[in-house]
N, C-alpha and C positions, 0 to 999 in steps of 0.2 A: 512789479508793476508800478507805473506813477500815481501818483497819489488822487491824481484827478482824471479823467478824461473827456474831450471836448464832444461837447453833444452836437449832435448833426441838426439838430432842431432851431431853424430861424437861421440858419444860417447860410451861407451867400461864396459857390464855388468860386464866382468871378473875383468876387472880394477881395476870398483867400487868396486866390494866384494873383493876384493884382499884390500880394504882399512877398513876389521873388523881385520885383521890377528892380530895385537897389541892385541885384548882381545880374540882371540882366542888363540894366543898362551899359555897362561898357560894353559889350559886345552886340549892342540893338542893330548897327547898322550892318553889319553882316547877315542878323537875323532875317532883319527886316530885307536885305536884298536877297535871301535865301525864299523868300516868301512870295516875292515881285516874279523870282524865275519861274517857282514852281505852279505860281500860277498863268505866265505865259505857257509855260508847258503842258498845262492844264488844256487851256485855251488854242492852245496849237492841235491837241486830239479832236475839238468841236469843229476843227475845220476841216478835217478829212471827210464828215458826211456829206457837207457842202460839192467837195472834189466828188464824191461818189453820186450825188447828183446832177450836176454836169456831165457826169461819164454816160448814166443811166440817157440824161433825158438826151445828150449830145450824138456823141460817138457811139455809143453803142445801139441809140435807136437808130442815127445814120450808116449803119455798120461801117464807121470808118475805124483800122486796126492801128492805124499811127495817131488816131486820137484816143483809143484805148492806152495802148505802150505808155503816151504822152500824159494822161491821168496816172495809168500806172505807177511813172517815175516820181508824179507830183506826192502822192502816196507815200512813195518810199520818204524821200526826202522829207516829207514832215512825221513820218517816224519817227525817223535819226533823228531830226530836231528835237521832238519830246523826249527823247532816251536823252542826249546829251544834257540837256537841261534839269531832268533831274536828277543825274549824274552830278552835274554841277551845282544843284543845292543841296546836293550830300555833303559834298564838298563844302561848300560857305557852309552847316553850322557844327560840322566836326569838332574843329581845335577850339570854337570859341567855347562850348557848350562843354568840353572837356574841363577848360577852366574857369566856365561856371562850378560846374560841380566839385571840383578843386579848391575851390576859393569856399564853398561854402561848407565842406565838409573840416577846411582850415579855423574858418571860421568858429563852427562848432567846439570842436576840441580847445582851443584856445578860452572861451564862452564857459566852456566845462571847468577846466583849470581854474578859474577865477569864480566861481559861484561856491558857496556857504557849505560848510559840511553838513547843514538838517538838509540841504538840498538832495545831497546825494547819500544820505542814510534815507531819506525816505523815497527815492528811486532804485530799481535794480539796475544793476550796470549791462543786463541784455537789451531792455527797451533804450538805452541811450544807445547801445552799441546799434541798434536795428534801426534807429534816425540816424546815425552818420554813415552808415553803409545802403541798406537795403531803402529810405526811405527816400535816400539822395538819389540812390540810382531811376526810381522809378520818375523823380521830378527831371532827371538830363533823358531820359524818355521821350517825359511828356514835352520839353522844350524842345527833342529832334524833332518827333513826329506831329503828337497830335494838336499841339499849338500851331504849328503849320497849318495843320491839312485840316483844322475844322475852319479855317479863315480858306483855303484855297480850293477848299469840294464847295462852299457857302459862294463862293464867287464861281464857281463854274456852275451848278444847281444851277445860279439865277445866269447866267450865260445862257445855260443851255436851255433853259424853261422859254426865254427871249427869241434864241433862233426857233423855238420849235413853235410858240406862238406866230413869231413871222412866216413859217410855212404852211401852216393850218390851225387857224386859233381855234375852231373846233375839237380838232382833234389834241392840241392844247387843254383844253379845257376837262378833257375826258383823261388826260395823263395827270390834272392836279388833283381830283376827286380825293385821291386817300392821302393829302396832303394834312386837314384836318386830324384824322385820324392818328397819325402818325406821330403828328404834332402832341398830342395830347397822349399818347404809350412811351413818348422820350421825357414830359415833364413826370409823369409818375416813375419811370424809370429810374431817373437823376434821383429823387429822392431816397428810393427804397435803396437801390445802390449806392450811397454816401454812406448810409449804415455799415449794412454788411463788408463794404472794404474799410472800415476802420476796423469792425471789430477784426477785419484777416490781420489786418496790419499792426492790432494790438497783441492779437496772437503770437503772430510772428516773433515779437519782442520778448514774450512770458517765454518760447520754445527755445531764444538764444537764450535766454539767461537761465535755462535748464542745462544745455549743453555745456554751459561755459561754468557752471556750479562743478559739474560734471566734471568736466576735466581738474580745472583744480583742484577738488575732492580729491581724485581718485585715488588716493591713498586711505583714507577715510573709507572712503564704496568697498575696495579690495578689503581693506582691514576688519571692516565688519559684514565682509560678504553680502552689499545688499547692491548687488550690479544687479540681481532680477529684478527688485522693486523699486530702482530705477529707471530700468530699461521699463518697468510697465507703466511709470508717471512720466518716462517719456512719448510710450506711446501713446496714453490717453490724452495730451495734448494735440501732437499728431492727429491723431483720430477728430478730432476737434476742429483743430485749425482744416481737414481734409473735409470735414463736413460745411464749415463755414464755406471754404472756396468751393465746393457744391454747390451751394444754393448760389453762389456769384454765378456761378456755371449755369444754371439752371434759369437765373435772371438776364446773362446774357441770349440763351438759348430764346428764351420768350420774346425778348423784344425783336430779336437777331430775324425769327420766324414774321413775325409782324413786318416789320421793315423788308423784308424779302418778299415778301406776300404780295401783298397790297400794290406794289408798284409792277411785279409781273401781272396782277390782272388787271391794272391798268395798260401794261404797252398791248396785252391780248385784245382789252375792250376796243385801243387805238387799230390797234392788227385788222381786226373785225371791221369797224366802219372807215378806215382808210381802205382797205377793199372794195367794198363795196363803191364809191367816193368814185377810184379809179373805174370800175366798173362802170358807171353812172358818164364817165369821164368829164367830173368836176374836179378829179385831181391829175397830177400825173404821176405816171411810176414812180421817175427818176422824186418827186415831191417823198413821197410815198415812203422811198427809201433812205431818201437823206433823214425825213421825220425818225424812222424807227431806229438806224444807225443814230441819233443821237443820242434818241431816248434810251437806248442801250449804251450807249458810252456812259450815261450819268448813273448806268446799274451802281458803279463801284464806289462815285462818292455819295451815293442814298445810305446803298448798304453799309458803308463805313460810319454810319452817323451812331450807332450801337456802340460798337468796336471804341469809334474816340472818345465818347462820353464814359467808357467806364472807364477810360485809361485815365481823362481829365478829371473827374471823382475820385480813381485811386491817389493821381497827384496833387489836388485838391486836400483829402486826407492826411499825405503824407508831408505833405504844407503846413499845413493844423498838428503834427506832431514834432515836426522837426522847430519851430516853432515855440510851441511850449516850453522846450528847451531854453531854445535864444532867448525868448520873453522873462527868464526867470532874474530875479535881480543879482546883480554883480555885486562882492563886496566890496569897490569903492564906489559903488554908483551913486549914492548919499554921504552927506555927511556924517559924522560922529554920531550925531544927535537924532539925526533919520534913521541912522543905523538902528540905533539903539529902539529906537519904536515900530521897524520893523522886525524886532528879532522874533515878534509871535508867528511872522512866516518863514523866515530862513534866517538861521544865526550864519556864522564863519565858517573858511576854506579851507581846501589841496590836502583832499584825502588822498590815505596810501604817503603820502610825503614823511620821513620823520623828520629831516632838518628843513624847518621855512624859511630858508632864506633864498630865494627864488631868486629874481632877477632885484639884480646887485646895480650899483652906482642911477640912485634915484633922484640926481640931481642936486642942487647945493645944501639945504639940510640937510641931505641924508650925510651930506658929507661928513658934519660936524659932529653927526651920530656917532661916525665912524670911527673918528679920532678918540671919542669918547671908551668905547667899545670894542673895539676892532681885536686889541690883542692885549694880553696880559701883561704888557712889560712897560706899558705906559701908567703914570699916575692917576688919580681914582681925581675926576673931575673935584671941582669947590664944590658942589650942590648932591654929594652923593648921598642915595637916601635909600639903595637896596630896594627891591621889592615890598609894596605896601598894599594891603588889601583892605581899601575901607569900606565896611557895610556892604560888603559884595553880596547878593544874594541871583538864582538862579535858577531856572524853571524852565524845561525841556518845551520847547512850541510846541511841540503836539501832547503835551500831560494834560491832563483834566483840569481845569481851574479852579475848583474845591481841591484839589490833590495840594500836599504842603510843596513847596519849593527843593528842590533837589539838594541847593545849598540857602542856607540862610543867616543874613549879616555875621558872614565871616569880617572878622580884624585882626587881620596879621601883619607882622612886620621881620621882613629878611633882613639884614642888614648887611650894608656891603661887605662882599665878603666873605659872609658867614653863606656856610651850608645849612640850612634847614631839615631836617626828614620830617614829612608827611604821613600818617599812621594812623592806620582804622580798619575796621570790618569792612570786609569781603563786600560791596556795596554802599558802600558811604557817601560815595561823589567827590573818592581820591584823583580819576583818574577825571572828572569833570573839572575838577577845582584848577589842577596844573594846564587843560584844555584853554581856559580861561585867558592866561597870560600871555600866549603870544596869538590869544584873537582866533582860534578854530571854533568856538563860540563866543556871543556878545554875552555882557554882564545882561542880567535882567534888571537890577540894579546897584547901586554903588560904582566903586568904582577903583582902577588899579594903577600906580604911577611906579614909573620906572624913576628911580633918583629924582622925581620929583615932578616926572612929567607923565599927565594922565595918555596911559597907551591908545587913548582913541583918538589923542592930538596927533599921534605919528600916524603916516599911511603902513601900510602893512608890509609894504618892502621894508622900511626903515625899522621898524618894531622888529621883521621878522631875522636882519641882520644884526638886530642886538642881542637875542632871544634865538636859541640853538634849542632843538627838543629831541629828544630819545624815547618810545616807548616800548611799551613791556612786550607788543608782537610787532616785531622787525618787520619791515616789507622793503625789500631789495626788486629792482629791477631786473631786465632783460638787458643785460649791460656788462661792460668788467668789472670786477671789484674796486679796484682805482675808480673808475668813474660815477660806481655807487655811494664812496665813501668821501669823493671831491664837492659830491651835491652840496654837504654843508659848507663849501668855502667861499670863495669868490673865485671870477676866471683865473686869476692870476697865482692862484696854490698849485703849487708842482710837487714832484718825490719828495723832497725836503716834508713840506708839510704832510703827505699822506705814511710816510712812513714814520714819523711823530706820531699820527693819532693810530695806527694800525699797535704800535708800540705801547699806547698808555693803555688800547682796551685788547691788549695780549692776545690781537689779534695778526702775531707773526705766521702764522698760518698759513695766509696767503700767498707769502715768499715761495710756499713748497708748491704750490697747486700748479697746473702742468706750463701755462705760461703765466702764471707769478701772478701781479697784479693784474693784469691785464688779462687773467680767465673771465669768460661770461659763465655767470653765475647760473645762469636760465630764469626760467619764468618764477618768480614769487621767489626768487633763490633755493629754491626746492632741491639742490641739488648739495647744498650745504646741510648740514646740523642745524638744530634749532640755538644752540649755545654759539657755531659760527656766524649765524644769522644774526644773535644780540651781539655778538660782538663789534663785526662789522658795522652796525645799526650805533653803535657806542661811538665807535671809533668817527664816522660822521657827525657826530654829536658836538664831537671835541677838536674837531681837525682844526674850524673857522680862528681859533681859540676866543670864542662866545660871551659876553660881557654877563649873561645874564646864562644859566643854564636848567633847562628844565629833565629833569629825569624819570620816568613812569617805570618805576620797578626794572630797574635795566639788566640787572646779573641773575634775573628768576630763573633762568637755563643755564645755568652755569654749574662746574662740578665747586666742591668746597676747595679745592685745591687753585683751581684757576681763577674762583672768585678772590681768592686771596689777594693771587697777582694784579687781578686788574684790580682792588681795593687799593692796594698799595700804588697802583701810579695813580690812580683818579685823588688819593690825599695831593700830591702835585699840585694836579689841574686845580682843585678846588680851593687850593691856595689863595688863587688872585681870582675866583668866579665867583659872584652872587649864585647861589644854586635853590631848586626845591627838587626832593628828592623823594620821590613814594619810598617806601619801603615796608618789608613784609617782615624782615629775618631781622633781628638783631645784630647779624654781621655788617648788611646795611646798616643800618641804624647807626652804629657808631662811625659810621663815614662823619655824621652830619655834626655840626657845632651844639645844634640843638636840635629840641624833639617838637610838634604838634600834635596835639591827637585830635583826630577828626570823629565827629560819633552824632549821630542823629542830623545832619546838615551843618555841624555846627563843630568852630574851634572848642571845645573843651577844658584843653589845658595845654598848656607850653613849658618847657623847661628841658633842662639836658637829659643825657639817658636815666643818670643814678636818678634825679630826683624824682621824674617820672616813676620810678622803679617801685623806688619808695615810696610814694606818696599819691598814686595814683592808682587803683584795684583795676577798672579797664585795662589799661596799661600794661601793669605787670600780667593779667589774664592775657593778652594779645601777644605782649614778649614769651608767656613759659607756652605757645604752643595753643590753648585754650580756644574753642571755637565763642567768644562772645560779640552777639549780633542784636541788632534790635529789628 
C-alpha cells in the first residue's frame, strides 16, 4: 500500500482534472473540435421535434401526403446527420487520446526509475503498477467520453429547456420543477462517491500486488504448500473490493432512480396539462408534440448526469493517485545540500538495478570522470585518495527519532587500490553502509569523497559510472544474458568485453545455454540457479571495468569449488580497483588487502586478516563460525 492516501475531504474534482491540462494540451484542438461536433450533433436531434411539429400542425392536419413524405425525408436526413457526426467525434479524439494516455503512462515509468529507493521500499509495486495501467485507462475514458458529454448534454439541457420554454413556458416551467431536487442528490452524490471510488481504486492496487507477490512466490507457495491460504487472502480481498464496488453499485442505483424519476413525472405532469391546453385549444397539437418529443430527446442527457459524474469522480481519483506518484521528489530535483535535508522523506534510486550506471555520457564532466575511471589500464589520476568515509552517520527516514542511528560516525579510508572486506553480524548496517556509496541512500550526515571529490558534487550518472555494485540477491531481468550483463557498461561494450566479465565471474555457463548468450533468462531470472544468478550479477559488476567497486556478499551461492575460481580471477580485477567488499566466509575475507569490522553502527577495528585474527575476540568469534550479535 503507499504510505499515504489522499483524503477526499476539501477537496476540488475540477481542480484535480484541471491537473491532466500539461498532456492534454497538445492534442486540445482535436479535442476541442471533437466537442464542437458532438454538440452540433446534439443540437441537430432538437431539431427534429421542431420538423415533427410542422408535420403535425401542417401536412398532416391539411392531410397533404407529399408534405408528410417531404417531413418524412427531412427526418431521415437529420438522422444521418447526427449519426455521422458522432461517428466523427469518435473519430477526432481516438489517436489523440491514445497518446495522451501513452505519453503519460511513459511519463510514469520514467518518474519511477528516477525517484529514491525509501520511495519505493515504502510503496508496493501493485499500487504503482494499478496507477500506470488501470488508473490511466480510466482517465483516457474519462477524456473520450465523459469530459465530452458533460460539456455537450450541459449545452443541449440548456438548448432544449430554451426551445421548450419558446413553445409553452408554462408547460416549461412544470418540466423544471425537479430541477432543485436533482441539483441537490448530484452535490451529495459527488461526494459520497469520491470516497468510495478511491477506496475501490486503492483496493484494486492492494489485489495486484497480491497477484503479482503470487506469482513470483510461487515457488515459495508450492514449496510450503500454502496455495490454500493464499488463495483464501486472495479471496478476502476480492470479497472486499466486490463489496466496496457494491455499495458504488448501490450509490449509482440511488441516484440513477432519482434522476430517472423526477423528470418522467415531470414530462407526465407536462402530458396532463398540455392535454388539457389542447383541449381548451390554447395550444396546438403539432405545439404539443414538438414540446414532448423534446422533453423526451433530453431523457438521455438528464439521465446521463449519474453515469458521468461517477465516471468524472472515478477519474478525478485516479488523477489524485496517479499523481502522488509524479509528485514524489526525483533524486536530482535538488541540490546536494536539499538533498541531503530532504533525506527524512525520501533518500536514493533504481531499485531491482545491481550495476548504476544508467544512462552513460552526461556531458563534459562526466567526461573527465570517465578518463579518470573508465578502465583499468589507465594511470591512477594526481589527486587519488580511494574511498574515504568521514563521520558518516545514518538513520532510516522512517526509524523513530529516539531510535540510535543505523550507522554512526563511521571513518574509513580505502585506499586506491586496495580492496577492503567489510565484516559484521548478521544486522549491522553491512549492507547499508556499501548502499551509501554510490548514493541508493543519502548520508544523514558526514560525508564520502571519491579521490577526493565529495560524491554529492557529482550527479548520479557520473558517480554511478565510476561506482559499479554487485549485491548479495541478484535481480536479472526479462532479457538475454548478454544484455543483462552489458547493463554495467556503456553502449559501446561488445563480446569482447562481455565475455571477459562472463570469464572473471566463471560464469562460462552461459556459452552452453540453448542460444548462448543471447537466452532470455525469464522473469527474476528464475530460470537459472541461485549461484548462476550471482554470477551473472558478478559478472555485470566487472564487465564496465569500474574505478571504484562495491560488492555485497557476492559468492554466498556459490559451491566451495567454484568460489574458488571466481576468487582467483576477481584477485585480477582487484588488482587495479578501489573495492569494498561485504563478507561473511573467510574465503572472502582474504580477497581483501584489508579487514574492517563493523559492530554496533560503528567501525570497530581495521587491520588485515591475521591481525584481526589475533587481536581482536569479535573477530576471530565471526571468523571460527560463532553466532556473535549485539
Amino acid at each position: 500500500m503507499p504510505p499515504t492516501r489522499a483524503t477526499t475531504e476539501e477537496r476540488s474534482a475540477v481542480r484535480t482534472l484541471l491537473r491532466l491540462w500539461p498532456y492534454v494540451r497538445p492534442v486540445r484542438v482535436r479535442l476541442f473540435s471533437a466537442a464542437l461536433v458532438a454538440i452540433a450533433a446534439s443540437c441537430t436531434g432538437l431539431v427534429i421535434p421542431l420538423v415533427l411539429k410542422w408535420m403535425v400542425d401542417g401536412p398532416v392536419a391539411d392531410r397533404d401526403p407529399g408534405g408528410v413524405w417531404l417531413g418524412a425525408l427531412y427526418l431521415l436526413l437529420l438522422g444521418c446527420a447526427e449519426a455521422l457526426l458522432f461517428g466523427l467525434r469518435r473519430w477526432l479524439v481516438a489517436r489523440p487520446l491514445s497518446h495522451v494516455e501513452a505519453s503519460m503512462r511513459a511519463g510514469l515509468y520514467g518518474h519511477l526509475q528516477r525517484l529514491p529507493v525509501a520511495f519505493h521500499d515504502r510503496w508496493a509495486s501493485g499500487q504503482l503498477l494499478s496507477r500506470a495501467t488501470t488508473d490511466l485507462m480510466l482517465l483516457r475514458m474519462f477524456l473520450a467520453f465523459p469530459l465530452t458529454f458533460l460539456l455537450v448534454n450541459a449545452v443541449t439541457i440548456l438548448v432544449g429547456v430554451l426551445i421548450m420554454l419558446a413553445q409553452d413556458w408554462t408547460l416549461g416551467l412544470v418540466i423544471l420543477v425537479p430541477a432543485v431536487p436533482m441539483v441537490w442528490t448530484c452535490v451529495l452524490f459527488e461526494k459520497r462517491y469520491a470516497e468510495v471510488a478511491r477506496l475501490a481504486q486503492d483496493q484494486v492496487g492492494d489485489l495486484t500486488t497480491v497477484v503479482e507477490e503470487s506469482v513470483l512466490g510461487i515457488r515459495i507457495i508450492k514449496g510450503f504448500g500454502r496455495h490454500r491460504s493464499q488463495a483464501r487472502a486472495f479471496r478476502d480481498l476480492v470479497r472486499t473490493l466486490r463489496g466496496t464496488e457494491l455499495r458504488k453499485a448501490r450509490m449509482l442505483a440511488a441516484i440513477w432512480a432519482v434522476i430517472v424519476t423526477l423528470p418522467e413525472l415531470a414530462i407526465g405532469a407536462a402530458l396532463f396539462w398540455g392535454s388539457v391546453q389542447v383541449a381548451d385549444g390554447d395550444l396546438s397539437a403539432g405545439t404539443l408534440v414538438a414540446f414532448l418529443s423534446t422533453a423526451l430527446a433530453l431523457r438521455w442527457p438528464v439521465e446521463s448526469i449519474g453515469f458521468l459524474l461517477a465516471m468524472s469522480q472515478e477519474a478525478a481519483t485516479a488523477t489524485e493517485r496517479y499523481f502522488e506518484a509524479r509528485d514524489a521528489l526525483e533524486e536530482d530535483a535538488d541540490s546536494a545540500a536539499a538533498e541531503r535535508g530532504l533525506s527524512a522523506q525520501f533518500p536514493a534510486p533504481l531499485k531491482g538495478r545491481q550495476v548504476d550506471a544508467p544512462e552513460r555520457g552526461a556531458g563534459r564532466d562526466n567526461l573527465r570522470l570517465r578518463r579518470v575511471g573508465a578502465t583499468s589500464h589507465e594511470p591512477p589520476a594526481p589527486d587519488n585518495d580511494g574511498i574515504r568515509f568521514h563521520s558518516v552517520s545514518f538513520r532510516y527516514p522512517d526509524a523513530s527519532p529516539d531510535s540510535p542511528p543505523t550507522l554512526a560516525h563511521i571513518d574509513l579510508h580505502i585506499r586506491p587500490g586496495e580492496s577492503m572486506a567489510l565484516v559484521g553480524a548478521t544486522g549491522c548496517g553491512k549492507t547499508t553502509l556499501t548502499a551509501l556509496v554510490p548514493r541508493l541512500h543519502e548520508t544523514t550526515s558526514g560525508r564520502i569523497t571519491l579521490d577526493g571529490t565529495d560524491i554529492t558534487a557529482l550527479s548520479r550518472e557520473e558517480l554511478r559510472t565510476l561506482v559499479a555494485v554487485a549485491f548479495e540477491e541478484p535481480t536479472l531481468f526479462s532479457a538475454s544474458v548478454g544484455e543483462n550483463v552489458l547493463m554495467g557498461a556503456d553502449d559501446s561494450a561488445g563480446e569482447r568485453e562481455l565475455a571477459r566479465a562472463l570469464a572473471v565471474a566463471q560464469a562460462d555457463f552461459a556459452h552452453t545455454l540453448p542460444q548462448g548468450t543471447a537466452t532470455q533468462v525469464g522473469e527474476q531470472g528464475l530460470s537459472l540457479s541461485g549461484g548462476q544468478r550471482q554470477r551473472l550479477a558478478l559478472a555485470r559488476a566487472v564487465v564496465g571495468r569500474p574505478r571504484f567497486l562495491v560488492l555485497d556478499d557476492p559468492l554466498s551461492a556459490l559451491d566451495v569449488h567454484t568460489e574458488a575460481a571466481v576468487e582467483a580471477a576477481l584477485r585480477d580485477v582487484l588488482a587495479d580497483t578501489t573495492a569494498l567488499i561485504v563478507a561473511h566466509r573467510p574465503s572472502t575475507v582474504l580477497l581483501a588487502d584489508r579487514v574492517a569490522l563493523l559492530s554496533g553502527g560503528r567501525i570497530t577495528a581495521v587491520g588485515t586478516h591475521q591481525e584481526l585474527l589475533r587481536g581482536n575476540t569479535e573477530y576471530a568469534h565471526l571468523m571460527s563460525g560463532e553466532d556473535h550479535r549485539r
